[in-house]
KEKE-3310 file (N, C-alpha, C; in steps of 0.2 Angstrom, whole numbers, plus 5000, padded with zeros to 4 digits):
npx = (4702:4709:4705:4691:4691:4699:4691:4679:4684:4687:4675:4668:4678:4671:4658:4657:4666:4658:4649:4657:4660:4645:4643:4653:4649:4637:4639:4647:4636:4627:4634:4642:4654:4670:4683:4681:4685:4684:4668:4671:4685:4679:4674:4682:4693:4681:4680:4695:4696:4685:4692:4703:4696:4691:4703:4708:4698:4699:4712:4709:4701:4708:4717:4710:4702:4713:4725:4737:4741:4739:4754:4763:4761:4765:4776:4784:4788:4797:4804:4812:4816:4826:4834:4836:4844:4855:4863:4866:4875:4885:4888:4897:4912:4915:4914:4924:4934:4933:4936:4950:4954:4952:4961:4974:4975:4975:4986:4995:4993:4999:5011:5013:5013:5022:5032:5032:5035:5048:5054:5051:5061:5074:5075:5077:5088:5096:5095:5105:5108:5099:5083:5080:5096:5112:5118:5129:5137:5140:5148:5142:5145:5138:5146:5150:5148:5133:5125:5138:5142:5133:5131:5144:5144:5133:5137:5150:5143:5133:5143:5148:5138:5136:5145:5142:5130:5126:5141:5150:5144:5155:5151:5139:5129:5124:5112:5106:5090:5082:5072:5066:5061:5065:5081:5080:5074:5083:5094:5089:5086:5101:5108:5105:5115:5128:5136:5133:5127:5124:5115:5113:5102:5095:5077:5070:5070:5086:5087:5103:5110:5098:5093:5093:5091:5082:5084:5085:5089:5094:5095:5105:5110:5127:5131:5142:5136:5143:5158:5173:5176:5164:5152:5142:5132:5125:5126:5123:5128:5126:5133:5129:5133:5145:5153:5156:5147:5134:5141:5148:5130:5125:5136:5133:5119:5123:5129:5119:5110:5120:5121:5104:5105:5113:5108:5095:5098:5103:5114:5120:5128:5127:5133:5143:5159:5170:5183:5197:5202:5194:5191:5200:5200:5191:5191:5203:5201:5189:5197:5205:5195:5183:5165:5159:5149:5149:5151:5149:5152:5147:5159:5163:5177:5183:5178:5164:5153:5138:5141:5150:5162:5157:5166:5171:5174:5173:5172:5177:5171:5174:5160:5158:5155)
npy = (5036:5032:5044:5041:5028:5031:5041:5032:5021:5031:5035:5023:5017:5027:5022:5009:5011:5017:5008:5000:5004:5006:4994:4990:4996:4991:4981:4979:4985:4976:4968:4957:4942:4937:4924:4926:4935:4953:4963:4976:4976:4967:4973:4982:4973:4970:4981:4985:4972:4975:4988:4979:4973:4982:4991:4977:4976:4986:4984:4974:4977:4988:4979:4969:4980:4990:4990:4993:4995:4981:4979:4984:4979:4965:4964:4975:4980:4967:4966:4979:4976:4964:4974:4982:4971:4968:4978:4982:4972:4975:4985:4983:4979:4991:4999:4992:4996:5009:5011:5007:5018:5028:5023:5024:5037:5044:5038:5045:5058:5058:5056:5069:5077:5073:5075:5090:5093:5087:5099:5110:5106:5108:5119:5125:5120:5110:5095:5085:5071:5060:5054:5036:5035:5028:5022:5014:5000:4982:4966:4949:4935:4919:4908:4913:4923:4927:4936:4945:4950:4958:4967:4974:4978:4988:4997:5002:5006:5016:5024:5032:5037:5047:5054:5062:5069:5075:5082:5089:5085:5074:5062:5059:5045:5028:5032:5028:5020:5005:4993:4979:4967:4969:4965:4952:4946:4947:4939:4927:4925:4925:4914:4902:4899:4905:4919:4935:4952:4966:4981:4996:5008:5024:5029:5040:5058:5068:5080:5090:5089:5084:5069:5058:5044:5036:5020:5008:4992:4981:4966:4958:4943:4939:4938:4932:4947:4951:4943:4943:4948:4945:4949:4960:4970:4974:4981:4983:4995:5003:5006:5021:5024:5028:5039:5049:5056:5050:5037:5040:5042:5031:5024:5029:5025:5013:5011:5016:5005:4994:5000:4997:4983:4978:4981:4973:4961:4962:4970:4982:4996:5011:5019:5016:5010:5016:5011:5022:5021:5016:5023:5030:5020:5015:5026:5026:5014:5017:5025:5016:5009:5008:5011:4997:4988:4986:4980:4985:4981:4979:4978:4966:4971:4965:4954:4956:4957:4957:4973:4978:4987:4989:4989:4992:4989:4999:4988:4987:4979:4972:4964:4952:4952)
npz = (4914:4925:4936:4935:4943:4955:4962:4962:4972:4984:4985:4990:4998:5007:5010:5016:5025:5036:5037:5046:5056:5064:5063:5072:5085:5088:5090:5100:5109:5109:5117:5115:5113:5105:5105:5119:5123:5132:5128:5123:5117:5109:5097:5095:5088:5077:5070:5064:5056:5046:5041:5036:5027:5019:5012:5005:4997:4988:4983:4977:4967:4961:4954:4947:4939:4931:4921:4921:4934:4936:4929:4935:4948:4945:4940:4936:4949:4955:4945:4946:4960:4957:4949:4961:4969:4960:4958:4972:4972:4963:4969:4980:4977:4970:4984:4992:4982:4987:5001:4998:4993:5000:5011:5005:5003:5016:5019:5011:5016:5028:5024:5017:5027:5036:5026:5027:5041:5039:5029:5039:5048:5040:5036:5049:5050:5057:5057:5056:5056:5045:5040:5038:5033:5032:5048:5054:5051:5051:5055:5059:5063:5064:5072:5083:5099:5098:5105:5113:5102:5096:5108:5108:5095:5097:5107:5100:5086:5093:5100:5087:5085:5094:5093:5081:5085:5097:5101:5109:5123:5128:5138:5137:5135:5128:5117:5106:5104:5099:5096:5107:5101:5089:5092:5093:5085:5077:5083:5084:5068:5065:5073:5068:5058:5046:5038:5040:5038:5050:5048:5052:5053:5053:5060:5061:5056:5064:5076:5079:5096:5102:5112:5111:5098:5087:5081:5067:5065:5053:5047:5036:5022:5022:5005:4990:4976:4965:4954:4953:4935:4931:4919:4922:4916:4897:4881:4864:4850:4835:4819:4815:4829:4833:4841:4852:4860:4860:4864:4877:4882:4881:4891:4904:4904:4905:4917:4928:4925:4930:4943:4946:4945:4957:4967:4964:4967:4980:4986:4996:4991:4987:4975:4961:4957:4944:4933:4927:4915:4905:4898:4888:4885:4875:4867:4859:4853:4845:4835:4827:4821:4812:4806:4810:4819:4836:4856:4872:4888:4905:4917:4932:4943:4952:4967:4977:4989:5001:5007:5002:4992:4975:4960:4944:4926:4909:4896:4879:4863:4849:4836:4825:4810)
capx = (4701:4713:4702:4686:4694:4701:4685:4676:4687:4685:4667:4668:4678:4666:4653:4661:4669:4653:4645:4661:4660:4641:4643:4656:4646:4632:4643:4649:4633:4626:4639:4648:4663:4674:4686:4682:4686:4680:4665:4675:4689:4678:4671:4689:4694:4678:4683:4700:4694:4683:4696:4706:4691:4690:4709:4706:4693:4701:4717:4706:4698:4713:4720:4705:4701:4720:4731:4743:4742:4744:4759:4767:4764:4767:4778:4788:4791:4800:4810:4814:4819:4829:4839:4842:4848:4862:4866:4869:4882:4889:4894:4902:4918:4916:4915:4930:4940:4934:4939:4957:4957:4956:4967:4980:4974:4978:4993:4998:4992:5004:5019:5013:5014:5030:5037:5031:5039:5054:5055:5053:5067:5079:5073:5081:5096:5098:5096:5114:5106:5092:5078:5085:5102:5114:5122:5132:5139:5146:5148:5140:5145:5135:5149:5153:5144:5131:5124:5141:5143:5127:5134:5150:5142:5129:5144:5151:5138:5133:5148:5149:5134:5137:5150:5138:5123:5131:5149:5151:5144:5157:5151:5133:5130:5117:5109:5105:5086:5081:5065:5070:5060:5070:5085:5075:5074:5092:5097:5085:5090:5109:5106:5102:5120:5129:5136:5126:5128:5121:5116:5108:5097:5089:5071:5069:5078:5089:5092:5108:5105:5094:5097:5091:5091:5079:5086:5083:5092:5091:5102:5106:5116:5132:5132:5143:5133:5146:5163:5178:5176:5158:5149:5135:5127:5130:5123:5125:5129:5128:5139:5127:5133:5151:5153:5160:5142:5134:5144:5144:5125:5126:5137:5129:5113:5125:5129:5114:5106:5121:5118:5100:5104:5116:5102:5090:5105:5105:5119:5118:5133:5125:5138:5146:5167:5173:5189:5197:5206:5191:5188:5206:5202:5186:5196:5208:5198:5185:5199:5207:5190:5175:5160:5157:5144:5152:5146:5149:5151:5152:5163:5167:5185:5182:5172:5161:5150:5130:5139:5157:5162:5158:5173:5169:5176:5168:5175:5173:5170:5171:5156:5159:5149)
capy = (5030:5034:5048:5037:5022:5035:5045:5025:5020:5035:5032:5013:5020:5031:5018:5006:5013:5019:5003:4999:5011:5004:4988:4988:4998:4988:4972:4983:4987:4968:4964:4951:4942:4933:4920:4926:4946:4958:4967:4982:4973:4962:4978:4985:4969:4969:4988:4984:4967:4981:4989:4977:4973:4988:4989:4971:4974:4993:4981:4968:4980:4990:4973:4969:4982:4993:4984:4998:4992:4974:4977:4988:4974:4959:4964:4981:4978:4961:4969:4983:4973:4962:4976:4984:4968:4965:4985:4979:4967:4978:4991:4981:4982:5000:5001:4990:5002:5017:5010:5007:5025:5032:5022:5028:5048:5045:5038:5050:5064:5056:5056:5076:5081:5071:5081:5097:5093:5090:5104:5114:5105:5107:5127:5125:5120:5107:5090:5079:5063:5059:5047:5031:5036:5018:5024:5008:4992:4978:4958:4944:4926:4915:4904:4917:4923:4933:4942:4946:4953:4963:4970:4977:4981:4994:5002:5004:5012:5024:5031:5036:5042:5055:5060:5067:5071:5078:5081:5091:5081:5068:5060:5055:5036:5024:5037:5024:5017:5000:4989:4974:4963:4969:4960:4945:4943:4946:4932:4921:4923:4923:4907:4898:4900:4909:4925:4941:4959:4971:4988:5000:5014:5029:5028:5046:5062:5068:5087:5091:5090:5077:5065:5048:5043:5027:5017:5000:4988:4974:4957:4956:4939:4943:4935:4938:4952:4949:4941:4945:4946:4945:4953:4962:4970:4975:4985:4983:4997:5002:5011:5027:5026:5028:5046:5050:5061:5043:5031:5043:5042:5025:5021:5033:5021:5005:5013:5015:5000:4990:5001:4992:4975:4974:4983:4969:4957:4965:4976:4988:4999:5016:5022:5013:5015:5016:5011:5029:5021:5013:5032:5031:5013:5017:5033:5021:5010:5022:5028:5010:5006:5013:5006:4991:4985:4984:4979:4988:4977:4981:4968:4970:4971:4961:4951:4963:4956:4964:4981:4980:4992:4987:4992:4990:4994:4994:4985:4990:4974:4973:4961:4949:4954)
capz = (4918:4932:4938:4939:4948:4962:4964:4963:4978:4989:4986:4990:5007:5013:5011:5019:5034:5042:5040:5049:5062:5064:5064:5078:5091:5089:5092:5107:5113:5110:5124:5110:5111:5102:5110:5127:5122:5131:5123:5118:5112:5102:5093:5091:5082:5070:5066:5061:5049:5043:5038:5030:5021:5015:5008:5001:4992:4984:4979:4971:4961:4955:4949:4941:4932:4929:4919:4921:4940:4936:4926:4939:4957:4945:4935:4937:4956:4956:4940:4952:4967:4956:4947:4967:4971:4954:4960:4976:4971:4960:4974:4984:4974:4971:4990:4993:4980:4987:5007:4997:4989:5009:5014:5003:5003:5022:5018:5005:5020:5034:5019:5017:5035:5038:5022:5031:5046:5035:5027:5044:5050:5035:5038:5054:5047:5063:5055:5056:5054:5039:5042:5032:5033:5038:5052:5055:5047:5055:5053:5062:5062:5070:5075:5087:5103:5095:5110:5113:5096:5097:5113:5104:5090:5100:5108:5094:5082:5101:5103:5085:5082:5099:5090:5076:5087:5103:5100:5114:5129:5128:5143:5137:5134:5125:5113:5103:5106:5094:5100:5109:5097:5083:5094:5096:5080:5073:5086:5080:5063:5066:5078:5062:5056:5040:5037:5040:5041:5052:5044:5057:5050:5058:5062:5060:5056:5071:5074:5083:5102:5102:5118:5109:5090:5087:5075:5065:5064:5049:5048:5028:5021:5020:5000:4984:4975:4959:4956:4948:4928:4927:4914:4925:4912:4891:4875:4858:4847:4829:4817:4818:4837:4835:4842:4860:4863:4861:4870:4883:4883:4885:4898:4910:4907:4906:4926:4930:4924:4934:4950:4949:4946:4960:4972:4966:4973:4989:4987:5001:4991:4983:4969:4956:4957:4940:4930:4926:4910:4901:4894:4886:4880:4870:4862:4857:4850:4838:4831:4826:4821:4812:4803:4814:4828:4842:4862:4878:4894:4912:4920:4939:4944:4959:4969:4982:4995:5001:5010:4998:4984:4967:4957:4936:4922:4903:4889:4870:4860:4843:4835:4822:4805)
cpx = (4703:4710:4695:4687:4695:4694:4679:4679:4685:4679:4665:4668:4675:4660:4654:4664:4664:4650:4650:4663:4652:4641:4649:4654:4639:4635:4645:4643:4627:4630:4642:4654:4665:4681:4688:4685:4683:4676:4669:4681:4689:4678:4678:4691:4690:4679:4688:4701:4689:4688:4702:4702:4692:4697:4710:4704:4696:4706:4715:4703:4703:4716:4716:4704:4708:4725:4736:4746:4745:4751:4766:4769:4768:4775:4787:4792:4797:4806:4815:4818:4824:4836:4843:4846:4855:4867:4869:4875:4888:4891:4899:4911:4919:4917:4922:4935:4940:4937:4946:4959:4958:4960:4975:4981:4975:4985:4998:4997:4997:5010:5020:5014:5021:5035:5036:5035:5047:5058:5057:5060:5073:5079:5077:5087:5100:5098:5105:5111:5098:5088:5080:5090:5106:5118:5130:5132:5141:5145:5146:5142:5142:5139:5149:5148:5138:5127:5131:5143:5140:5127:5138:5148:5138:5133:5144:5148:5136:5137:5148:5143:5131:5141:5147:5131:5124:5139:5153:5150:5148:5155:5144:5135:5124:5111:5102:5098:5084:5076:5067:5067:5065:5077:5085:5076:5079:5096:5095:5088:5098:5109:5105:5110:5122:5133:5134:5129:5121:5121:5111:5107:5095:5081:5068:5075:5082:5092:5099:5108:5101:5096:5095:5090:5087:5083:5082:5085:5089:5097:5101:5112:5120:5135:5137:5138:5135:5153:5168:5176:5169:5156:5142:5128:5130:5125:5128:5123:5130:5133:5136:5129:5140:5155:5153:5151:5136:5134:5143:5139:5125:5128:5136:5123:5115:5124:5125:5109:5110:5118:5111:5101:5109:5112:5098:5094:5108:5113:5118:5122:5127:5128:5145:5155:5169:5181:5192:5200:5201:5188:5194:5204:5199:5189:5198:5206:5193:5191:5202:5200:5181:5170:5158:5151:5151:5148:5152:5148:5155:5155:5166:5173:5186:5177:5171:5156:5142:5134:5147:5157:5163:5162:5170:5174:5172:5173:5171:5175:5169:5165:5156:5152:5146)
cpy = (5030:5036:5045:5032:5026:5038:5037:5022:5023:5035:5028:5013:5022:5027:5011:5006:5014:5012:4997:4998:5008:4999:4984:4992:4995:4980:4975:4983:4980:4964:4955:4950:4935:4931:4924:4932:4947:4960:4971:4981:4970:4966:4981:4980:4969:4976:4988:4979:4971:4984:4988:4974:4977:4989:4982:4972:4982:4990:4976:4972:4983:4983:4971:4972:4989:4989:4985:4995:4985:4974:4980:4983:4970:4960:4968:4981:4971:4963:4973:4980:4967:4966:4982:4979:4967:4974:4988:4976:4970:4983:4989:4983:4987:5002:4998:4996:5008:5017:5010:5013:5029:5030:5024:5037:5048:5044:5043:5059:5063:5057:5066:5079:5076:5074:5088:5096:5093:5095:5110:5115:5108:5115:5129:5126:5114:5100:5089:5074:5064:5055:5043:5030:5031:5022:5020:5001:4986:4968:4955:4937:4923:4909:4908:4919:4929:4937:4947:4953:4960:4970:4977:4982:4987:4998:5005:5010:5016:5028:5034:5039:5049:5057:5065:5072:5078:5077:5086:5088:5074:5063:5056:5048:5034:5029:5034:5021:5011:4995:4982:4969:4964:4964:4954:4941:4943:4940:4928:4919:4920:4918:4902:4896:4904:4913:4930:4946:4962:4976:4991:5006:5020:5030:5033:5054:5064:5075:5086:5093:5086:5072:5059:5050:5036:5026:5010:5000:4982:4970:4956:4950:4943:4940:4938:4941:4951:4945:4944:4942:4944:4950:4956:4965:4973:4979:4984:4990:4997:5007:5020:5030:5028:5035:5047:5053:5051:5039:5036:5042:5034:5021:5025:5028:5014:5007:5012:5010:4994:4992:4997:4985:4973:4975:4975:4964:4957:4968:4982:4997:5005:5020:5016:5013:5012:5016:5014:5025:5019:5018:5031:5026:5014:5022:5030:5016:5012:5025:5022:5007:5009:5009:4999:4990:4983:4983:4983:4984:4981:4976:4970:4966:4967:4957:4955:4959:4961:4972:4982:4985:4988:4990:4989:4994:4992:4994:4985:4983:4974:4963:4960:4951:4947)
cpz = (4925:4938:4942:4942:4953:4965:4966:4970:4983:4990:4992:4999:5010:5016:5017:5028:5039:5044:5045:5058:5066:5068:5071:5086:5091:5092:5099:5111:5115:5115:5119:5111:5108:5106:5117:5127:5127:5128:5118:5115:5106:5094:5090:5087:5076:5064:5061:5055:5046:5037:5031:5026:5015:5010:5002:4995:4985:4983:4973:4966:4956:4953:4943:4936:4928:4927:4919:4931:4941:4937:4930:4947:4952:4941:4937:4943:4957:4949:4945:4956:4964:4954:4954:4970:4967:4957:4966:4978:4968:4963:4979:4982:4973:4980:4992:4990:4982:4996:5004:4996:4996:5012:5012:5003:5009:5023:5016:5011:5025:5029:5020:5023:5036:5034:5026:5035:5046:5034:5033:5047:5047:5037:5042:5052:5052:5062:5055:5055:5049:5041:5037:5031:5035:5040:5054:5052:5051:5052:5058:5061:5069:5073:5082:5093:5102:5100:5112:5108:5097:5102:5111:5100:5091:5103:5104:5090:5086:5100:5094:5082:5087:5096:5084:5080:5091:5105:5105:5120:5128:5131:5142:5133:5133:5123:5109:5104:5098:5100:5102:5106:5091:5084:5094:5090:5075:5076:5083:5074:5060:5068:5071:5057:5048:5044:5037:5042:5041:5050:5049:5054:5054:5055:5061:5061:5062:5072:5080:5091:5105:5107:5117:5101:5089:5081:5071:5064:5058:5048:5038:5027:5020:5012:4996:4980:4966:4962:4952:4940:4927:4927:4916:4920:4902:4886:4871:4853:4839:4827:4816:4824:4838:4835:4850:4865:4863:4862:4877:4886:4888:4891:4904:4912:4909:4916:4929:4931:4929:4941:4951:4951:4953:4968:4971:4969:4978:4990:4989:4999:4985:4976:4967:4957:4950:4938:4925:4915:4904:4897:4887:4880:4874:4864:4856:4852:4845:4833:4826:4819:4817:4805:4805:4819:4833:4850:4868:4884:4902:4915:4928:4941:4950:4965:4975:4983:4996:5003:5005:4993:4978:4963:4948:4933:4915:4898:4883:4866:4853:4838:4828:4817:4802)
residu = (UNK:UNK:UNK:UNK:UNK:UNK:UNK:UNK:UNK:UNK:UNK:UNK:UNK:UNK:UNK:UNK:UNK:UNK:UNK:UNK:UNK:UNK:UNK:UNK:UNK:UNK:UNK:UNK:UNK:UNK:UNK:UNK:UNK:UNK:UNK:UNK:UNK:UNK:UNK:UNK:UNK:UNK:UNK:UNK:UNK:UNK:UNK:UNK:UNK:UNK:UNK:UNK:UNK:UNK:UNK:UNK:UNK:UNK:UNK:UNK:UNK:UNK:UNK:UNK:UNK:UNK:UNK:UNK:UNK:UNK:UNK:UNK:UNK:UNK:UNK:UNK:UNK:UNK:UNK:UNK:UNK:UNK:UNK:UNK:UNK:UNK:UNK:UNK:UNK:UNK:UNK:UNK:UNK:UNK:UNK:UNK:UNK:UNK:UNK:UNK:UNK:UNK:UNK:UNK:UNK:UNK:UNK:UNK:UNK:UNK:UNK:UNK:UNK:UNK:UNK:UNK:UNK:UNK:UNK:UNK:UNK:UNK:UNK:UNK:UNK:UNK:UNK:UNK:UNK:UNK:UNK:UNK:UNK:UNK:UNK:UNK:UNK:UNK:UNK:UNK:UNK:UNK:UNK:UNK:UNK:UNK:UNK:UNK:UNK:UNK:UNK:UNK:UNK:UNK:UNK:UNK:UNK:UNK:UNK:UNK:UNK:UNK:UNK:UNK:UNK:UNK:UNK:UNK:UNK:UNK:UNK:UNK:UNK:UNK:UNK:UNK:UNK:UNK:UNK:UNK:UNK:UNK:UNK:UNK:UNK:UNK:UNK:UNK:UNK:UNK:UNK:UNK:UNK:UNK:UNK:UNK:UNK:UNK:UNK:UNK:UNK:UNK:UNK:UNK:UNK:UNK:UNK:UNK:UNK:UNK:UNK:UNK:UNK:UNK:UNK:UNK:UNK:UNK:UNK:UNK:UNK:UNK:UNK:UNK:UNK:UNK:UNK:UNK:UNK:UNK:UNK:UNK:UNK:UNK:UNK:UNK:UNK:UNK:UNK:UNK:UNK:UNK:UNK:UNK:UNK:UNK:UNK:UNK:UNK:UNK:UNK:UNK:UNK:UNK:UNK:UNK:UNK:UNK:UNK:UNK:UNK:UNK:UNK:UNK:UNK:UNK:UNK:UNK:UNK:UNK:UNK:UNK:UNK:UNK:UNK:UNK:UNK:UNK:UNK:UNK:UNK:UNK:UNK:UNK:UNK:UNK:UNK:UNK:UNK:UNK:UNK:UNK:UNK:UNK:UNK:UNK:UNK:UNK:UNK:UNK:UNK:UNK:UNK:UNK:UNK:UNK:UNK:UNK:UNK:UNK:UNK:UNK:UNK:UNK:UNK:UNK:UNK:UNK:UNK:UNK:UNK)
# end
């Protein structure tokens, strides 16, 4: 059926177009116009309405007699152009997440080449200062004149950090580079009153030699962190657990579990100081003591501040049956 419709068309065509071809040179040679055409112009439009005749009438007939054709304009197409619209919609979020995945494979290729560059260094052997490393501590009260302070305070951490850099040119001065907005906004904050410490960072690593250091600089309250006699963190224990391999376990994770909590409380302090005795006490107390629950507490020996040493010790608890 296919076959006879295509060979009926081409037919249809050939028939048609001459009388196309015909009927627009005779309108041409008629001296004919339409709204005030030129002749040859007119003739060139009747060719063309010709044409889409001829197309017209080769669509009306495949709709008419191909039901495969129907089912394809009215049907198939409008299904189509729906389901590249819904496929449309549904890429967009595929393409937002795949602009996210480069943005971090760029990231994660700047981490990689800044570790290479690392490593080169470290090869060196000429690192003295770490990128991240806190160079300097210091106190702010904003009672106080705090451009003044800030003054002090940059001396200060200069000269000792020539002392690590270039320890030899005693005579060099103002090593130290920090962006003057960073300043801007440490007064600003301080200006507002409170307590605050200054912790100054390096900005990048620092081989020895180096005739500038950037840093940054961050303004942290100066808050309590803990106090005396509180119980920062604790574990309960059973009677399976009462063996030195054990407890040990334990208070290596009790340590580590306080180290976080006093980080998430802005404690600037990196290591734990423990109290040497609470090995002896424990001792002391499993042999006194067995078949029981008991609890593990770290309890800090003092009250310590964001940049102060946290001092602990852990207490062995026996737990009422």
């Amino acid at each position: 059926m296919a076959w006879i419709l295509i060979v009926f068309l081409i037919l249809l065509g050939g028939l048609i177009a001459p009388f196309g071809d015909i009927l627009g040179t005779k309108i041409g040679k008629a001296r004919f116009s339409i709204l005030k055409l030129r002749p040859k112009k007119t003739a060139t439009i009747i060719t063309i309405i010709t044409g889409g005749f001829i197309s017209s009438i080769s669509i009306g007939l495949l709709i008419l007699v191909s039901e495969e054709f129907r089912q394809r304009l009215f049907v198939d197409i409008p299904f189509l152009q729906k389901t590249l619209d819904e496929s449309r919609k549904a890429l967009i979020p595929l393409q937002e997440e795949r602009k996210e995945l480069e943005g971090k494979i760029i990231q994660k290729e700047k981490e990689l080449n800044q570790l290479k560059n690392n490593i080169k260094e470290f090869r060196r052997g000429n690192i003295v200062i770490k990128r991240g490393q806190t160079l300097f501590i210091a106190e702010i009260n904003s009672s106080s004149n705090i451009k003044a302070d800030l003054t002090k305070i940059y001396n200060e951490a200069d000269k000792f950090v020539r002392k690590i850099v270039i320890p030899i040119n005693k005579k060099e001065k103002n090593i130290l580079l920090w962006r003057p907005n960073d300043i801007t906004k440490i007064e600003t904050i301080a200006a507002k009153g409170g307590n605050w410490i200054l912790v100054i960072k390096s900005a990048t690593n620092v081989l020895k030699g180096d005739n500038f250091v950037f840093v940054s600089p961050d303004l942290l309250e100066n808050k309590f962190i803990v106090k005396k006699g509180d119980v920062i963190t604790s574990s309960i224990l059973g009677k399976n657990d009462l063996n030195l391999k054990s407890i040990n376990l334990k208070i290596q994770s009790l340590i580590r579990e306080t180290r976080d909590i006093i980080r998430a409380k802005g404690s600037q302090v990196n290591e734990i100081n423990t109290n040497g005795n609470f090995v002896r006490k424990i001792r002391d107390f499993l042999e006194e003591n067995q078949n029981i629950k008991f609890k593990l507490e770290v309890v800090s020996l003092r009250d310590s501040k964001t940049v102060e040493p946290i001092m602990v010790e852990i207490n062995i608890l026996k737990i009422p049956s």
